[in-house]
C-alpha positions as CSV (number, residue, x, y, z in Angstrom):
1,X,18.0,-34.7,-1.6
2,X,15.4,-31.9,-2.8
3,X,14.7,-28.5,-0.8
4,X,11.6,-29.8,0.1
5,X,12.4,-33.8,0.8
6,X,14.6,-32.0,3.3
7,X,12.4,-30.2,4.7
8,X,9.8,-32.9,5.2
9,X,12.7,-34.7,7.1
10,X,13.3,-32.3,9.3
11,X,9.7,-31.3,10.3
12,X,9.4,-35.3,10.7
13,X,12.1,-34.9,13.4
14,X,10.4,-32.2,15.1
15,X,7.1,-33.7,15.6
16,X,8.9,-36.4,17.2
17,X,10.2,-34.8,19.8
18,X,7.2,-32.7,20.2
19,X,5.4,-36.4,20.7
20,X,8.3,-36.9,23.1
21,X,7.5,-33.3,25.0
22,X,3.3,-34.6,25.2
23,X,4.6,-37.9,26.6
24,X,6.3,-36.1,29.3
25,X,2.8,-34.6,30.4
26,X,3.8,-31.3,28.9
27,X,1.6,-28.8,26.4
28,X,3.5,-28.2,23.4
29,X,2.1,-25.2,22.9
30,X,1.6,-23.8,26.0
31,X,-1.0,-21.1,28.5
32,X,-0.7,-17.8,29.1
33,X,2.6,-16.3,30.4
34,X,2.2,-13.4,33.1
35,X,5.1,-11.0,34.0
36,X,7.3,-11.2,30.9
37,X,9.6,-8.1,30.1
38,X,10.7,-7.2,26.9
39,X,14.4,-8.4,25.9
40,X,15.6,-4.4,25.5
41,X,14.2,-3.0,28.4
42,X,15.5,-6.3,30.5
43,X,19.1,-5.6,29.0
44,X,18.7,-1.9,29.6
45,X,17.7,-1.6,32.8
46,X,20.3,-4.2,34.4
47,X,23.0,-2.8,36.8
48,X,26.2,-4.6,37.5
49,X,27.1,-6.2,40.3
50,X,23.7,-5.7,41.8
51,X,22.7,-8.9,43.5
52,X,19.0,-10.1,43.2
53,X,17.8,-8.8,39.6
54,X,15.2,-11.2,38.4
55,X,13.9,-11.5,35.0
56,X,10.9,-13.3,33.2
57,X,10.7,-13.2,28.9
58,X,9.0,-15.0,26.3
59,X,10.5,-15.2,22.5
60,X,11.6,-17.1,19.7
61,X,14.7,-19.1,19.8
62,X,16.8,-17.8,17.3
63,X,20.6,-19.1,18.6
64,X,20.8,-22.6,20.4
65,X,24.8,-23.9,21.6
66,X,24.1,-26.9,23.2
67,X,27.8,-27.9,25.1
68,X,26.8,-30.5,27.7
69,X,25.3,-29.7,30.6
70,X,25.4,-26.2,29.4
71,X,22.9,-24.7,27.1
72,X,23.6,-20.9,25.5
73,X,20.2,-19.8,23.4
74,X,19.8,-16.5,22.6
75,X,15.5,-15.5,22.1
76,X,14.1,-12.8,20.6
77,X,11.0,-10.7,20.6
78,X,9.8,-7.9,19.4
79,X,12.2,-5.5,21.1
80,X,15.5,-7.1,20.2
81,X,17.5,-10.3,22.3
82,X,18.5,-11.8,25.1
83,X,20.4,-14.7,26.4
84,X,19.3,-17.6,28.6
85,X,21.5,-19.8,30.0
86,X,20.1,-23.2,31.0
87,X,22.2,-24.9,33.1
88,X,22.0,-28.6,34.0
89,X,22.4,-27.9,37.7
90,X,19.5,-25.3,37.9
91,X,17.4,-27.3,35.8
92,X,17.9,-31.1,36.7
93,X,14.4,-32.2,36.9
94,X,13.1,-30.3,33.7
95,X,16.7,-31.1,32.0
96,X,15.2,-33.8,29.5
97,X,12.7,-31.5,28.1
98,X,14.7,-28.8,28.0
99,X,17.3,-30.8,25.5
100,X,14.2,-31.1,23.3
101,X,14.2,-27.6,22.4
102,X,15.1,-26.2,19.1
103,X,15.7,-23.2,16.7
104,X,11.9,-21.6,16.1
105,X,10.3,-22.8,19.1
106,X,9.5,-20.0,21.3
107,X,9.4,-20.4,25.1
108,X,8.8,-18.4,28.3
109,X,12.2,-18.2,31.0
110,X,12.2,-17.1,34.7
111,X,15.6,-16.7,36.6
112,X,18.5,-14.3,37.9
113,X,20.1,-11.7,35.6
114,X,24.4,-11.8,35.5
115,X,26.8,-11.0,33.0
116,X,28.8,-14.4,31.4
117,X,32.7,-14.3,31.1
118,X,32.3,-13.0,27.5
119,X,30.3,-10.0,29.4
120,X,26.8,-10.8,27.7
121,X,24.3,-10.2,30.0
122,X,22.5,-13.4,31.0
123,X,19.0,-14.8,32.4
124,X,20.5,-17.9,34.5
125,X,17.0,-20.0,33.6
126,X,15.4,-21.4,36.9
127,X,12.3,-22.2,34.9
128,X,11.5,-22.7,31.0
129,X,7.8,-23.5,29.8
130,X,7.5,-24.0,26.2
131,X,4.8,-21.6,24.4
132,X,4.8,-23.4,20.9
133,X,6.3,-25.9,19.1
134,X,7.9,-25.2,15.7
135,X,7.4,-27.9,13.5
136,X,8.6,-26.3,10.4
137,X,12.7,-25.4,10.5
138,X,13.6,-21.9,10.7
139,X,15.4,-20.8,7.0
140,X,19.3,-22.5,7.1
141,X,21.0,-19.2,7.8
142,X,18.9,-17.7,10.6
143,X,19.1,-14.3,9.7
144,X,19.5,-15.0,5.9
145,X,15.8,-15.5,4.9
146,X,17.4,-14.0,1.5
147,X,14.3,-15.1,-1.2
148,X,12.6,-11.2,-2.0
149,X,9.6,-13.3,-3.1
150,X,9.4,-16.2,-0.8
151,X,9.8,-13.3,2.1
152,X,6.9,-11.9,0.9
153,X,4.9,-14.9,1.2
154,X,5.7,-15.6,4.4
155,X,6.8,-12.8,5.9
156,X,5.6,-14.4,9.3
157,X,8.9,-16.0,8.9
158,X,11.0,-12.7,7.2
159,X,9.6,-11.1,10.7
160,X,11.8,-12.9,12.8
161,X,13.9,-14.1,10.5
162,X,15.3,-10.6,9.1
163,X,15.7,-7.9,12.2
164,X,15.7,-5.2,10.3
165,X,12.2,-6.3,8.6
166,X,10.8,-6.4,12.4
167,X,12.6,-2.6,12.7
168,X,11.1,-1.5,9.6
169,X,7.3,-2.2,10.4
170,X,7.6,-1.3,13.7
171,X,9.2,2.3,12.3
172,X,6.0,2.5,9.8
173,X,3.4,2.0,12.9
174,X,5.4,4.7,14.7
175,X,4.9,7.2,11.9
176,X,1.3,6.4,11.7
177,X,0.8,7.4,15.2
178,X,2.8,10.4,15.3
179,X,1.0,11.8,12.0
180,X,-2.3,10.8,13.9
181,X,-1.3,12.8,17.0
182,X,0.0,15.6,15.1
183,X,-3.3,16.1,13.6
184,X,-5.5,15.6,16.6
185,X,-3.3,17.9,18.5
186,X,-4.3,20.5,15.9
187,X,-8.0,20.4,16.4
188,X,-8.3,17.4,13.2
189,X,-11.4,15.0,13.8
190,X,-10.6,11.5,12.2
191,X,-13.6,10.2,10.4
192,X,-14.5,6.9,8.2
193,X,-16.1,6.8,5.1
194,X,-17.3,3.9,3.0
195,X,-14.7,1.8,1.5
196,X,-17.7,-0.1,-0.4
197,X,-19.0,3.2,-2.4
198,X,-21.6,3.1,-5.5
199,X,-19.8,5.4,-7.6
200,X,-16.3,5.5,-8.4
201,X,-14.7,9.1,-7.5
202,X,-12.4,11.4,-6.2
203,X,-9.7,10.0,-8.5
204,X,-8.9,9.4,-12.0
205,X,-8.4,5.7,-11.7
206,X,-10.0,1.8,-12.5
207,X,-11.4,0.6,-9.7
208,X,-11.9,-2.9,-8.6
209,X,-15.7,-3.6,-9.0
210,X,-17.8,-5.9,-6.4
211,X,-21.7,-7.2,-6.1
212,X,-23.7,-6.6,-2.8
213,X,-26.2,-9.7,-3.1
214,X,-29.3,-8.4,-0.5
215,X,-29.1,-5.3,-2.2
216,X,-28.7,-6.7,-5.7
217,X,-26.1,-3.6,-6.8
218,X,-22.4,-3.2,-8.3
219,X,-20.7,-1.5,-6.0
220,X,-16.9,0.1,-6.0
221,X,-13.6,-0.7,-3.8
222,X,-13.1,3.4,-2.9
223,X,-10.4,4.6,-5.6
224,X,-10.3,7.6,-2.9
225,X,-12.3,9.2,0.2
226,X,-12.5,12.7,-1.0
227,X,-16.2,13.4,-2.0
228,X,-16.9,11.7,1.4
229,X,-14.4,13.9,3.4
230,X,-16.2,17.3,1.4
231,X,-19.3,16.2,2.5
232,X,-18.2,16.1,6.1
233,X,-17.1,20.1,5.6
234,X,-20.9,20.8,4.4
235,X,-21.8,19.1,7.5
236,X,-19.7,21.2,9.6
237,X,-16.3,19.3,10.6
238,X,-14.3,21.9,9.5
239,X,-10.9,20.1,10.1
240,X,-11.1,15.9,9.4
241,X,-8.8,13.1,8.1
242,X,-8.6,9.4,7.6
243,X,-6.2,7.1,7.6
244,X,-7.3,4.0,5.4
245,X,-6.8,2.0,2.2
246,X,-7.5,2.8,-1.4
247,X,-7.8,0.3,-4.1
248,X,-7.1,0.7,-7.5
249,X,-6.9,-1.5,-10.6
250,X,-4.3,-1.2,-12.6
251,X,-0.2,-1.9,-12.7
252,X,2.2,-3.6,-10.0
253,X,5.6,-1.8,-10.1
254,X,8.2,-1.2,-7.2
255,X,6.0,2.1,-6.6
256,X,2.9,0.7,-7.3
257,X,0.7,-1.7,-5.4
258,X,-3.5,-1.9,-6.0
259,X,-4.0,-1.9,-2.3
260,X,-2.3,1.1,-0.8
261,X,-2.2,3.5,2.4
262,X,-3.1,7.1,2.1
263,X,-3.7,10.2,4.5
264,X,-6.2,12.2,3.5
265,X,-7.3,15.4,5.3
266,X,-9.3,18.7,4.6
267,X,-9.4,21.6,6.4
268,X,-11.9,24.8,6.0
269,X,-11.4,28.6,5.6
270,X,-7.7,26.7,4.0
271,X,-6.1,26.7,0.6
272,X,-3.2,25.0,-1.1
273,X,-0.6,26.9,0.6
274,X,-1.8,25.6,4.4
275,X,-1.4,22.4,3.1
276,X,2.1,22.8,1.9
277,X,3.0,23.8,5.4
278,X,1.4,20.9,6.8
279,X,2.7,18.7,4.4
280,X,6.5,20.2,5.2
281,X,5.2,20.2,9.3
282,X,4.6,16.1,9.1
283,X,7.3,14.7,7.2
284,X,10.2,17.0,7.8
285,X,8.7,16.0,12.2
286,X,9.2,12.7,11.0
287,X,12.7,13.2,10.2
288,X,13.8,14.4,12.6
289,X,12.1,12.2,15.3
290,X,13.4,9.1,13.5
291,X,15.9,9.6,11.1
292,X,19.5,10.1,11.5
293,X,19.8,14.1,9.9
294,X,18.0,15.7,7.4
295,X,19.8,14.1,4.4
296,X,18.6,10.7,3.4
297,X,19.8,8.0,1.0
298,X,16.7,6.4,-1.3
299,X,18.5,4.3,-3.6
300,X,21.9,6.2,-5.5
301,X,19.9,9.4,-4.8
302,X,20.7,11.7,-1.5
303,X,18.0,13.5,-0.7
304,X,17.8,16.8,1.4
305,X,14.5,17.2,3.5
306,X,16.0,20.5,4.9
307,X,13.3,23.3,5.5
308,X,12.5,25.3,3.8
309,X,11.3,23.0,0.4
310,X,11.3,24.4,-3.0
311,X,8.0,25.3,-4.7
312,X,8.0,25.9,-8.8
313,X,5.3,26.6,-11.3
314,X,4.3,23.8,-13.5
315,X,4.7,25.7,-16.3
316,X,8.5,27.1,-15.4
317,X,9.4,23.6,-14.8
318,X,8.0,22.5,-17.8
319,X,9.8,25.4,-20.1
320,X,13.2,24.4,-18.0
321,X,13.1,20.9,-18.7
322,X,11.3,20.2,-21.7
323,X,12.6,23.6,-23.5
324,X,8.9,24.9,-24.5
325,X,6.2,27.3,-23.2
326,X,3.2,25.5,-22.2
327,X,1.0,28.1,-24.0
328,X,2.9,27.0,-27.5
329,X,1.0,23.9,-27.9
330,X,2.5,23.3,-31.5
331,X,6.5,23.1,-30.0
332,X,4.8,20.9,-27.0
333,X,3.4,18.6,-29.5
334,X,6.4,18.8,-31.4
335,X,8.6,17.3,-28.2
336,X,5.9,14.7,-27.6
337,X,7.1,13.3,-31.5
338,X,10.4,13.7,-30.5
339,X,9.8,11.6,-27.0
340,X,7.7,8.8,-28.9
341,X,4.7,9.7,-27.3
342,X,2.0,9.0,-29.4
343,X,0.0,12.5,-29.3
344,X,-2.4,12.8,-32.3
345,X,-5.3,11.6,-30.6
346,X,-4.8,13.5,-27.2
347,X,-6.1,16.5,-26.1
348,X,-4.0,19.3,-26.0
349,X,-3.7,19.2,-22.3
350,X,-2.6,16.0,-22.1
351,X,-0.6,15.8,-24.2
352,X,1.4,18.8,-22.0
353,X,1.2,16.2,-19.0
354,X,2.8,13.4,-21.0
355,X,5.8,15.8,-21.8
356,X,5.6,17.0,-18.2
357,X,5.8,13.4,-16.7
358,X,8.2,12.2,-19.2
359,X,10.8,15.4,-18.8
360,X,10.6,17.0,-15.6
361,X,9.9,14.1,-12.8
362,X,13.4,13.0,-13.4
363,X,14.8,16.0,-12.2
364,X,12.8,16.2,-8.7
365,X,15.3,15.0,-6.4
366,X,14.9,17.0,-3.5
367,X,11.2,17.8,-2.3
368,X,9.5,19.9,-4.6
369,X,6.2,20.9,-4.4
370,X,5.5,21.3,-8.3
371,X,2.4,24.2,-8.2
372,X,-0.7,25.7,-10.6
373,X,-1.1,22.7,-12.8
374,X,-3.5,23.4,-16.0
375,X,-7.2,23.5,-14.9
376,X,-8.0,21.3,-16.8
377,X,-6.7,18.4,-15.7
378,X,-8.2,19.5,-12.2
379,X,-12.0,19.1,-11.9
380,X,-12.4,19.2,-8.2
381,X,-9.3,22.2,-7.6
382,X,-10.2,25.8,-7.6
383,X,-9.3,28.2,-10.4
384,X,-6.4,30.9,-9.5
385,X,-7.4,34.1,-9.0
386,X,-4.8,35.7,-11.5
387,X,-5.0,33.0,-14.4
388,X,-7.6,30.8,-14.3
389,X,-5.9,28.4,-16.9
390,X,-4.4,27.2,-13.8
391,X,-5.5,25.6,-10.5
392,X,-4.4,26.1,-7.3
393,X,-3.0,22.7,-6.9
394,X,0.2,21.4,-6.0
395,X,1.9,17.6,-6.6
396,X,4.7,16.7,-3.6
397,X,7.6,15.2,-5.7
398,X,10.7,13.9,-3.8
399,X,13.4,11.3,-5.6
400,X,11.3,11.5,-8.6
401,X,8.2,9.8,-6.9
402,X,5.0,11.4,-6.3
403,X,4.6,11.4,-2.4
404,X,1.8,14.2,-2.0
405,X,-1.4,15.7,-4.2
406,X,-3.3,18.7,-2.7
407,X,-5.7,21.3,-3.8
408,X,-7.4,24.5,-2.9
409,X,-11.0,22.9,-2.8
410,X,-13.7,23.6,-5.3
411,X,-17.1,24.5,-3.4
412,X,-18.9,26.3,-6.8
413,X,-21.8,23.2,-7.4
414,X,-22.2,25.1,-10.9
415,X,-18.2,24.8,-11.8
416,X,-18.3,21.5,-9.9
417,X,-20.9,19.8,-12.0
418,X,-19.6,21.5,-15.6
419,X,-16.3,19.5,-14.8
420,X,-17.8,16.5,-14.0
421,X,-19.8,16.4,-16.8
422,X,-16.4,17.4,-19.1
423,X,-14.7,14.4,-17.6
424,X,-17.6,12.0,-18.4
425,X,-17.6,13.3,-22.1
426,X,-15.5,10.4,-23.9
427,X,-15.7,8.1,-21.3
428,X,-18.3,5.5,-22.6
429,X,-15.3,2.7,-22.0
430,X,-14.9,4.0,-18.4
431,X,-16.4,3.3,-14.9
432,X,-17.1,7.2,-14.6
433,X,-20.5,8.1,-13.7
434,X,-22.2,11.5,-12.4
435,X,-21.8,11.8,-8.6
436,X,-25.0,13.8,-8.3
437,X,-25.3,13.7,-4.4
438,X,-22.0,15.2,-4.1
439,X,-23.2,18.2,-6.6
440,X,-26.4,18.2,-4.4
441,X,-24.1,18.3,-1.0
442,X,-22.2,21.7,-3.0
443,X,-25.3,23.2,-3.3
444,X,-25.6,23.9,0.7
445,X,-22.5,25.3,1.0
446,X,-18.9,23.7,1.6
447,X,-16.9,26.4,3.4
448,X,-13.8,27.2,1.4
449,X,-11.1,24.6,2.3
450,X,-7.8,22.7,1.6
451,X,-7.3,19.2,1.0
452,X,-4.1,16.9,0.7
453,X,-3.1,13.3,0.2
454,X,0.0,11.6,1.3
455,X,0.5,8.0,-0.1
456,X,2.0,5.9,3.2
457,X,3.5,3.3,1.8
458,X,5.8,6.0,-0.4
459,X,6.2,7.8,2.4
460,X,7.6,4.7,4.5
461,X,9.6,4.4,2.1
462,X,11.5,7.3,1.7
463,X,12.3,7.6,5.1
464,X,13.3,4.0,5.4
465,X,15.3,3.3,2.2
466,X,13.1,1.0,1.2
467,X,13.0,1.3,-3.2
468,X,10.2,-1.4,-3.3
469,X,6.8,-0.5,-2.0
470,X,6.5,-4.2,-1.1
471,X,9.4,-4.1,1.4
472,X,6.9,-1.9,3.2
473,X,3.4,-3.2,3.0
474,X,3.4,-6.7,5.4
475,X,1.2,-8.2,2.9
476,X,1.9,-7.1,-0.5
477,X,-0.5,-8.8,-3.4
478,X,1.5,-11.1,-5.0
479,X,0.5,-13.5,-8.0
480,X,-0.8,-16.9,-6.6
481,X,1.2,-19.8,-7.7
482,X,0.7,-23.4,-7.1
483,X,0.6,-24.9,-4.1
């Protein structure tokens, strides 16, 4: 019999005795449920041999030992398990019914707490009311939904299938908030800007393109929020962030995912140094409110998040790991043959960032904030006072992933608009295109500021172990396949 000849078989089964569970005058899936407690705080809070302690829950049955006029079934919510026992004595009238019920279906239970002989503490059912009836079966080994892709697809089933998938995303909501509140306990407004946006910027990146029909215009899925997050500084909010999505068109990879997460903020009167403080403030808070130490394993790599994080010069990193000076563009070029990159038709800056990429990342295990990258590569970062080859930027590596990007902001409108019109110079195959109100914004004055980005899902993560980004998004874009 095929996978899915089986499974039609068993779902027939189940919607008879869902017919059987209507016949009986009963909703098979249910009304609201008052007064339920979750499983962990029911299991945590019981005392022994304390007579009297009640208990209501709702969940998914996950476990079902049916032995006679004995049923064991152990449900799960959101919070972890408990046990219901359903006893033929305490449930003669509803006792029919209740042998209808089966792995997946999740029900509501009322009744008296008590430990079993095994010791498992116990809600002695004096009342079940089914909440919804599973028609399809749960996977064959209940806590082996094992398929990477198929849990992707349905991870409404890897949810309560897999534990530890529940733990995960219920870890990654928990970091949100506590980066949220670290920032709003600093004085940090969070804003929204346009996710819909008419020009394509803040980013070097391909952006997914859409049409607004009453308007008649192309229009942009945001590639990033940061000329919108500037202009809020013109206006005045000196210290804003946003927590949203960014889209971008281009490759799928276990790091890589065209929907993603990001923080952004921006603060005035700032520069790139502030924002390496915050950056060490939010993560290292992080693990240490929800890891186990300061020393994490990401794949074979053990990583150290211990204060305080190293910080090296582009160009240092770059002489240590790729054996040439940055300002000796002929030996740079002449490590790009000797990596295979094919350099004739770059510019001599990028081709320096190829090398970088291709020689140092590797060797960023521990966090690293990698700082003064070549100006040129940075149109919206502002110059260094003592060399203004370099900008005052700063890229967060950890395990040899790029988890952070921040800069000491440019607020010149002349510099601003040189350097967008260098970047648009080659670009006729490109969406680039002139953002003219941002110059325009420049021109009444941003304060001086810092800005940063942390990629979420990366972050996630890290902190989780997780080496795919899609064992961390819930609903990773996957390619369709026929139904």
């Amino acid at each position: 019999m095929s996978e899915e000849s089986s499974v039609n078989k068993f779902q027939q089964q189940r919607e008879l005795k869902l017919e059987k569970i209507a016949a009986m005058g009963i909703d098979p899936y249910g009304q609201k449920y008052d007064g339920t407690v979750a499983a962990e705080k029911i299991r945590s809070s019981y005392i022994d041999d304390q007579e009297g302690q009640q208990a209501c829950t709702a969940g998914r049955i996950v476990l079902l030992r049916d032995i006679g006029k004995l049923i064991f079934i152990t449900l799960r919510d959101s919070s972890g398990t408990i046990q219901l026992g359903l006893s033929k004595k305490l449930l003669t009238e509803s006792w029919d019914f209740v042998k209808l019920l089966e792995l997946g279906d999740i029900v509501g239970a009322k009744g008296q707490l008590g430990r079993t002989r095994t010791g498992e503490i116990t809600i002695w059912a004096e009342e079940v009311t089914i909440l919804s009836k599973s028609i399809l079966p749960p996977p064959e080994k209940f806590h082996g939904l094992s398929d990477v892709d198929l849990r992707y697809r349905q991870r409404y089933v890897d949810l309560w299938a897999n534990p530890e998938v529940m733990e995960l995303f219920l870890k990654r909501s928990a970091f949100v908030m506590y980066i949220r509140n670290f920032l709003t306990e600093r004085g940090f407004n969070e804003v929204e800007t346009p996710m819909m946006q008419s020009i394509a910027g803040g980013a070097a990146a391909k952006p997914f393109t859409t049409h607004h029909n009453s308007l008649d215009m192309e229009l942009y899925l945001r590639i990033a929020p940061e000329l919108f997050l500037k202009r809020l500084l013109v206006g005045g909010m000196e210290k804003v962030f946003e927590i949203n999505r960014n889209f971008r068109n281009e490759g799928l990879s276990t790091r890589h995912n065209p929907e993603f997460t990001m923080i952004e903020l921006y603060q005035a009167y700032a520069d790139y140094n502030d924002m390496m403080d915050i950056t060490e403030e939010i993560v290292c808070g992080l693990v240490e409110n929800y890891c186990e130490g300061p020393v994490l394993e990401f794949g074979k790599f053990k990583v150290d998040y211990t204060r305080p994080w190293k910080r090296a010069k582009y160009a240092d990193l770059l002489k240590e790991h790729a054996g040439c000076d940055i300002d000796d563009i002929d030996a740079v070029r002449q490590k790009a043959q000797h990596l295979n990159i094919n350099h004739e038709k770059m510019d001599d800056v990028v081709v320096i960032n190829e090398v970088f990429e291709a020689t140092v990342e590797d060797h960023l295990i521990n966090p690293t904030f990698v700082i003064d990258y070549p100006a040129a590569i940075c149109p919206l970062t502002k110059k260094s006072k003592s060399d203004p080859n370099y900008a005052e930027r700063f890229e967060l590596f950890v395990a040899k992933m790029e988890l952070a990007n921040a800069y000491t902001e440019l607020n010149d409108p002349k510099v601003q608009e040189a350097n967008f019109k260098n970047q648009l110079k080659g670009e006729e195959d490109t969406m680039a295109t002139m953002d003219n109100d941002f110059v325009n914004a420049l021109k009444y004055g941003m304060p001086p500021a810092g800005g940063l980005g942390i990629g979420i899902d990366r972050l996630v993560m890290l902190l989780t172990g997780a080496t795919s980004i899609r064992d961390v998004i819930l609903f990773p874009l996957l390619k369709q396949i026929d139904s």
